[in-house]
C-alpha positions in Angstrom: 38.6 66.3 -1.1 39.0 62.5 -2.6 41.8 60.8 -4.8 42.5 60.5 -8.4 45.3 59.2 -10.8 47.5 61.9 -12.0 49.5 61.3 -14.9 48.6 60.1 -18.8 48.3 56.4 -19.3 50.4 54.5 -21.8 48.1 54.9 -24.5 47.4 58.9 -24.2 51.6 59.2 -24.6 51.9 56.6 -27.3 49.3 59.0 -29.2 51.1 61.9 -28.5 54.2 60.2 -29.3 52.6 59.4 -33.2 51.4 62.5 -33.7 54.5 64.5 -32.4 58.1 61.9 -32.4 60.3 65.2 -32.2 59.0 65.2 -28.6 58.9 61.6 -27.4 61.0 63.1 -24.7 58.7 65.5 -23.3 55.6 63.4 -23.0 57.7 61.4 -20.2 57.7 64.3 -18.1 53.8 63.2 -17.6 55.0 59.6 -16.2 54.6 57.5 -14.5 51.0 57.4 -13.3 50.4 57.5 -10.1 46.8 57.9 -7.5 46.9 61.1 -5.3 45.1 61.8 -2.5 43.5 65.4 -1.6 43.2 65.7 1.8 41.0 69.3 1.5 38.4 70.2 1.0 39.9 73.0 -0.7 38.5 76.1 -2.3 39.6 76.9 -6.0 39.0 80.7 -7.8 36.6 79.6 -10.4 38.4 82.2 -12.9 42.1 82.9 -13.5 42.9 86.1 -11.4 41.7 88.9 -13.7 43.5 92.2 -14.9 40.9 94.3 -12.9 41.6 92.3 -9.7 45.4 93.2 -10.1 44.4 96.6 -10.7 42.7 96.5 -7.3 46.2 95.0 -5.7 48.7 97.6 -7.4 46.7 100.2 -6.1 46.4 99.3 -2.7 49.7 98.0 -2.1 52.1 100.4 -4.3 53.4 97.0 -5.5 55.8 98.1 -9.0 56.3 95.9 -11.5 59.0 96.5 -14.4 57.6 96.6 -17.4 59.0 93.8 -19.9 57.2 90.9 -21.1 57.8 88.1 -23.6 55.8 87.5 -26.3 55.1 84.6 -29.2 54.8 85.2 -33.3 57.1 82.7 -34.3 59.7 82.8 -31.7 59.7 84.3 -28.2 60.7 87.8 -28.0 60.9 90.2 -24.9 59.3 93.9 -25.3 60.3 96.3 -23.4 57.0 98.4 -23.6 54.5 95.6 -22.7 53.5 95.0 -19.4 50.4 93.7 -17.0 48.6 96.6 -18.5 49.4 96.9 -22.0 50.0 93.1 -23.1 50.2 93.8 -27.2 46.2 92.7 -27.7 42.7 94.5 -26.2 42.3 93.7 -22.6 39.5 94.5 -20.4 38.7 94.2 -16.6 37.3 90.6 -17.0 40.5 89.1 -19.0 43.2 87.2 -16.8 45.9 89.5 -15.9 49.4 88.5 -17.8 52.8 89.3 -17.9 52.9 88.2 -14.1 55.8 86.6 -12.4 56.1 84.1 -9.8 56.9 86.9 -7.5 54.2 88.9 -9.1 51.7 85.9 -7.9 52.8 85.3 -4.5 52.6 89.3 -3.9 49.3 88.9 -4.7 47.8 86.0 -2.4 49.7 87.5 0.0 48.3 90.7 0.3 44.8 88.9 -0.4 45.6 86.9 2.8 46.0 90.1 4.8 43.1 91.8 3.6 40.6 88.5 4.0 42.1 87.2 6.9 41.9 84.0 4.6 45.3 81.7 3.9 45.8 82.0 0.1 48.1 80.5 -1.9 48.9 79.0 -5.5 47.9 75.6 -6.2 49.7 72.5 -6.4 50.5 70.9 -9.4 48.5 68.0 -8.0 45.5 70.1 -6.7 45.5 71.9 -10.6 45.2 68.6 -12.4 42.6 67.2 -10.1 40.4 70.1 -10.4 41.0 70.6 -14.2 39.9 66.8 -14.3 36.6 67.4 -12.4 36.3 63.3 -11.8 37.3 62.9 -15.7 39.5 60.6 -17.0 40.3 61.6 -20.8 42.4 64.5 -21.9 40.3 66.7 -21.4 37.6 67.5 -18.7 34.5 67.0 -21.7 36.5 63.9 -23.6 39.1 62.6 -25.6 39.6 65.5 -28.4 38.7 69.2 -28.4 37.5 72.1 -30.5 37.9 76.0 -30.2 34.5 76.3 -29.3 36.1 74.5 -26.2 38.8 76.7 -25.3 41.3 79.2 -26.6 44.5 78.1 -28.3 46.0 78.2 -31.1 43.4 76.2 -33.9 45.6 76.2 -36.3 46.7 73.1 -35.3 44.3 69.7 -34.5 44.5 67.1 -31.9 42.9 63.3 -31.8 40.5 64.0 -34.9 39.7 67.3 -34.4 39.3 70.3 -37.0 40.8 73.0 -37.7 39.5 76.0 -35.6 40.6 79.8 -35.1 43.3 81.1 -33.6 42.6 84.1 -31.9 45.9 85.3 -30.9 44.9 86.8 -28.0 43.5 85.9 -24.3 39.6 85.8 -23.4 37.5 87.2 -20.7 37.5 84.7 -17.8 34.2 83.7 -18.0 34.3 82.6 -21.5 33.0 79.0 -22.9 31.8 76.5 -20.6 32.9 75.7 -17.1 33.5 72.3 -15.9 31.9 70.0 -13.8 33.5 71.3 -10.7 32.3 75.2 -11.8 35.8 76.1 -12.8 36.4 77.8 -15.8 39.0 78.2 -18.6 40.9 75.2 -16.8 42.2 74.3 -20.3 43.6 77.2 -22.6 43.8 80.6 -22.7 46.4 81.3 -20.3 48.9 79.1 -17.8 48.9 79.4 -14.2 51.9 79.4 -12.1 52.0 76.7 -9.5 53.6 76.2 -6.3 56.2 72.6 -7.3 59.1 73.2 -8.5 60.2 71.3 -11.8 60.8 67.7 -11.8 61.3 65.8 -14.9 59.4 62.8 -14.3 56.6 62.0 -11.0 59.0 59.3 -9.4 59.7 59.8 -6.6 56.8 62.4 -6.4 54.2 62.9 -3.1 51.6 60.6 -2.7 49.4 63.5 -0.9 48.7 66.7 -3.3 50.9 69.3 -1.6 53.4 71.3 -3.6 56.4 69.2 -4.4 59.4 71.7 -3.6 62.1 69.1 -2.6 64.6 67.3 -5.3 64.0 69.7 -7.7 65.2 68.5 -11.7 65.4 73.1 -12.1 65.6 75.2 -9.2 64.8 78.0 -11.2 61.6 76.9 -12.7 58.3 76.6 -11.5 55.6 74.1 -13.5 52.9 75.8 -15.4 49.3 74.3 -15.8 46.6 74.5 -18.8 47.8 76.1 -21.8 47.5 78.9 -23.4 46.2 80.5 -26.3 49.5 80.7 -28.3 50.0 76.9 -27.8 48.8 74.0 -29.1 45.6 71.8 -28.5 47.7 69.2 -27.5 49.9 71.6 -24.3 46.0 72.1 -23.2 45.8 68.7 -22.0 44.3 67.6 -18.0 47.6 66.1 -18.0 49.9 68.7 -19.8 52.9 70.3 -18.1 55.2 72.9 -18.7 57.8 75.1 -16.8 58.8 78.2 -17.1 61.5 80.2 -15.1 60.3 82.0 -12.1 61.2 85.7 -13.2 60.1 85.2 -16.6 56.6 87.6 -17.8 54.7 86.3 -20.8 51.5 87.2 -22.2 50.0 83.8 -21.8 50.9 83.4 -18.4 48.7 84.3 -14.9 47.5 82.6 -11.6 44.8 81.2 -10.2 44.4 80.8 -6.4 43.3 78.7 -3.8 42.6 78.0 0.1 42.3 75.6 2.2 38.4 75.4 4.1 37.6 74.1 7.1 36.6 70.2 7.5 
């Protein structure tokens, strides 16, 4: 539990703004600022749900998922032959499970609720940037620029002074590079996670607690999406980076993460 400020400052968009002015719009959408408080404590997985814990779910349950998911070289395209299973690139046990919906998530910590006797959920988008932060204040939980050492996405392009790295084209095992402060890893890049608010376009008007905004929504049909993923740029890895995507939409840079509350 504690407080933090959510948001970027003035001088984090105005650098965004200069290195990308075909999107002064969408930097905005990380405004205004404001200090959250998080009541918790609060338990956070320390990996992305992987694609051998889904395994474990869709054969317990039964749960059926249509195949069809939407994948990035250039321009999104839907296949019809790509699934959870069979994303396009090598997956093992250990990588984060994509080609998940909203739906697909919730299914999930629901089922894990009734088999732990635990109450899981999704995070907030609050509760996501707090623990991505891990008590940092720059763009990223280890400082102000980044490397692909760092995290997974797509090198190709740079970000506050860095270099050129690699872009993998492809997700990681969970447990790849360096967790943060906090123990959490992959918080930036790799793949998004689905989170619980619905889309608003600015944080006015937004709660001053971290629980899932849900009310007022800018999109009823969109959920926000936190950290990146290894198709996007250095810059949509950000702690303060958001994105949406529509709720029945699959892609293969997009998975969950979950969380509980814990006892005082």
């Amino acid at each position: 539990s504690g407080s933090f400020t959510m948001g970027s400052t003035a001088a984090e968009i105005a650098a965004l703004v200069k290195e990308s002015p075909n999107f002064t719009e969408w930097w905005q959408y990380e405004a205004p600022q404001r200090r959250v408080r998080v009541a918790g404590p609060i338990a956070v997985g320390k990996f992305t749900v992987t694609r051998g814990e889904f395994a474990a779910f869709i054969s317990e349950t039964g749960y059926t998922i249509e195949s069809g998911c939407y994948t990035w070289d250039g321009t999104w395209k839907l296949h019809a032959d790509r699934s959870w299973r069979s994303a396009g690139f090598e997956q093992t046990d250990r990588h984060p499970v994509v080609c998940v919906s909203l739906d697909d998530a919730k299914a999930y910590t629901a089922w894990l609720s009734r088999k732990t006797g635990k109450s899981y959920r999704l995070l907030s988008e609050a509760e996501r940037e707090y623990v991505t932060r891990a008590g940092s204040t720059t763009a990223f939980w280890w400082g102000p620029s980044i490397s692909t050492s760092k995290a997974n996405y797509n090198g190709n392009y740079t970000y506050a002074g860095s270099a050129v790295g690699v872009h993998r084209e492809k997700t990681m095992p969970v447990d790849s590079f360096e967790p943060n402060p906090w123990g959490l890893y992959q918080v930036h890049g790799n793949v998004y996670d689905w989170i619980e608010d619905c889309w608003h376009a600015t944080y006015q008007g937004a709660p001053s607690d971290s629980s899932a905004w849900t009310t007022a929504c800018t999109d009823g049909t969109s959920r926000v999406v936190r950290g990146g993923s290894w198709s996007y740029l250095p810059q949509n890895v950000r702690s303060a980076s958001r994105d949406r995507y529509r709720t029945v939409v699959r892609s293969d840079g997009l998975s969950f993460r979950v969380a509980r509350m814990l006892e005082p």
